[in-house]
Structures are given as C-alpha cells and as structure tokens.
C-alpha positions in Angstrom: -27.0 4.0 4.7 -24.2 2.6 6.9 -21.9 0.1 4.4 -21.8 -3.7 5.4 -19.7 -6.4 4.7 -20.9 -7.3 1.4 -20.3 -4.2 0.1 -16.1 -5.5 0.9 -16.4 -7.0 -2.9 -17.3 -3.2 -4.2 -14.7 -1.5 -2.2 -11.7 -4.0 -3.0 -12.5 -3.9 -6.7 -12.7 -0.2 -6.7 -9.5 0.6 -5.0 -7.8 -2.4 -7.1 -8.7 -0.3 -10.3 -7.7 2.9 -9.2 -4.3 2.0 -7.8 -4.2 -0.4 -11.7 -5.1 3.4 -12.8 -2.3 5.2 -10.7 -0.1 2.8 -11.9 -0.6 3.8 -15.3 -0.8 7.6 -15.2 2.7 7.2 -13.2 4.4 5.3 -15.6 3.3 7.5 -18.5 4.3 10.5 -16.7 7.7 9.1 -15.6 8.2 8.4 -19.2 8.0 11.9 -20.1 10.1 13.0 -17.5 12.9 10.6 -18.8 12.6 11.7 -21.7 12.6 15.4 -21.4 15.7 15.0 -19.4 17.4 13.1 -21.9 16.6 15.3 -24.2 18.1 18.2 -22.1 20.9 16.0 -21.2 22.5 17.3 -24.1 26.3 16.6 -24.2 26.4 15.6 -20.3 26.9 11.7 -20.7 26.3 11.2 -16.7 22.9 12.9 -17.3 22.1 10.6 -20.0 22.8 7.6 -18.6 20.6 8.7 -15.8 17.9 9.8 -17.7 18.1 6.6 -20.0 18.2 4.4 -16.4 15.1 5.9 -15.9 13.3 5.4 -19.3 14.5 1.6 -18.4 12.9 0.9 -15.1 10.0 3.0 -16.2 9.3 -0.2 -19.2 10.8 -3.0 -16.9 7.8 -1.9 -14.3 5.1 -1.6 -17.1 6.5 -5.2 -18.1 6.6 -6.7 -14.5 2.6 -5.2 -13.9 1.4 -6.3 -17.4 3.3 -9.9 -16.8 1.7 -10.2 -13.3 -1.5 -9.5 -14.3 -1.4 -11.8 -17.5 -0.3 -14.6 -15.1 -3.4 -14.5 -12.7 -5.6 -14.4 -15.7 -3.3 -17.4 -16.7 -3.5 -19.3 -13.6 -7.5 -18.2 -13.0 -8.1 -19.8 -16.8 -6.4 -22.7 -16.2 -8.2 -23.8 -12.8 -11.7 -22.8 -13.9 -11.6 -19.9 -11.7 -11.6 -15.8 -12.5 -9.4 -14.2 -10.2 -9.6 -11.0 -11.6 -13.0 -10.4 -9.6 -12.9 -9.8 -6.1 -15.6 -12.1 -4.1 -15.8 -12.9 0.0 -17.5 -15.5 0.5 -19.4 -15.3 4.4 -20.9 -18.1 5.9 -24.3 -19.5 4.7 -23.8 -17.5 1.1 -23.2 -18.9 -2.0 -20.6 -17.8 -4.2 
C-alpha cells in the first residue's frame, strides 16, 4: 500500500526519535573515546588538554539537547499546546 500524506505525522515522529536516538549513542560513545585518550594521554599535557576538550563539548552538547528539549516541553505547557508530537493539519481535518 502506497503511503499518503497522513502517514507525514508517522514518518516525522519516527525519524525525530531516531536522530534523538543517534544523538545519544554518539555522545556516549564520544565520551568513551575522551576518555580512553585521556587516559592514554599519559604524561603528554597537549594530549590531555585535547582529550579533556573533548570530554567538554561532549557534556556542553548533551546540556544544549537536554535544555532544548526541556524548553519546548516548557513553552508547549505553558500555551496549552504539546509540541513534542508531530501533527499536520490538511484542510477539512480536525486536529
């Protein structure tokens, strides 16, 4: 069976989760590649300090993804609305 348009609302939410998903599994593994190189780092303090910068934008991402999506929910609570659904609304439909 061909999809239509109203399947749009399936799709979107589907590929919103997965990339939320991807997201994830990145930062985790990013986090463990940080840290094995700081722990092989050893006494090389350039190495470190790389290692460490990564570890660092590794959190400050988790914090900036976590932050936007507790500000839509935020937002979506305080005008009545839940934004963390996906719905297109055609013509002659109610939503």
């Amino acid at each position: 069976m061909p999809a239509t348009l109203g399947n749009l609302n399936q799709v979107f939410g589907s590929v919103i989760s997965q990339i939320l998903s991807l997201v994830g599994m990145l930062a985790v593994v990013m986090l463990v590649v940080g840290g094995y190189k700081y722990l092989m780092a050893g006494t090389d303090k350039d190495a470190a300090t790389k290692a460490r910068n990564t570890i660092t934008y590794v959190v400050m991402g988790l914090i900036l993804a976590v932050s936007a999506w507790m500000i839509i929910n935020l937002v979506g609570k305080f005008l009545g609305v839940n934004l963390s659904t996906f719905n297109i609304c055609f013509g002659g439909s109610t939503c």
